[in-house]
N, C-alpha and C positions, 0 to 999 in steps of 0.2 A: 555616795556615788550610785549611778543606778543601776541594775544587774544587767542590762542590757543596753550594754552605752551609744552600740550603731541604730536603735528604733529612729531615733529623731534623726542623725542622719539620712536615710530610707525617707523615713516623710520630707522634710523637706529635696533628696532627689525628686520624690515625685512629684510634687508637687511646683515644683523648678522645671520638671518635664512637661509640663502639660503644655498646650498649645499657647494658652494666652496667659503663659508664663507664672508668674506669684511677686505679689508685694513684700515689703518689709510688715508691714501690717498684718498679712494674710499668716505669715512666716513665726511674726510674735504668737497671734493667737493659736496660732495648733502648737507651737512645742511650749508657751509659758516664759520663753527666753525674753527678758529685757532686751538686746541685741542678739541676730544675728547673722554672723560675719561671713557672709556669703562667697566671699571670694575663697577661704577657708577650707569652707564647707566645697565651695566647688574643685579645689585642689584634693580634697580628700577623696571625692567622690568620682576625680578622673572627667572630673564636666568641664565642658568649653561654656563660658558663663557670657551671657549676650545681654547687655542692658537696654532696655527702651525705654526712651523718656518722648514724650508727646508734651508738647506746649499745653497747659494748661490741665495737664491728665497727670495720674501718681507714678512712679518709674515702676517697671515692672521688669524682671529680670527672669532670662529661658536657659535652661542648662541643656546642652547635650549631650550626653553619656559616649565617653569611646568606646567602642567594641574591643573583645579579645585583639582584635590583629593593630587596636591604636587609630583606627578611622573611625570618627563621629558620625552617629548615627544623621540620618536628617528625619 
């Protein structure tokens, strides 16, 4: 196990927060994970998880983080 088990959660928050979101692909290559299980991750990290899928485009999924008082940032 690793000494510090929330890093990869942190990356993939961030990387969920950015404007034009992150892949399952983008998501493998920065932590090494075979899967990962985003809806999980966005339960653990208190993120409202938004999927976008475009016709002919990869799905790309945007988390927004709740603030202390439980309202989503925008």
């Amino acid at each position: 196990m690793a000494k510090h088990p929330h890093t990869k959660i942190n990356l993939i928050s961030s990387l969920a927060s950015r404007q034009d979101g992150v892949t399952q692909a983008e998501l493998r290559k920065a932590t090494g994970w075979k899967l990962v299980p985003m809806p999980l991750i966005a339960k653990r990290c208190k993120m409202k998880l938004i999927t976008k899928r475009e016709k002919g485009s990869v799905t790309r999924k945007n988390g927004k983080i709740a603030s202390k008082s439980g309202h989503f940032t925008t």
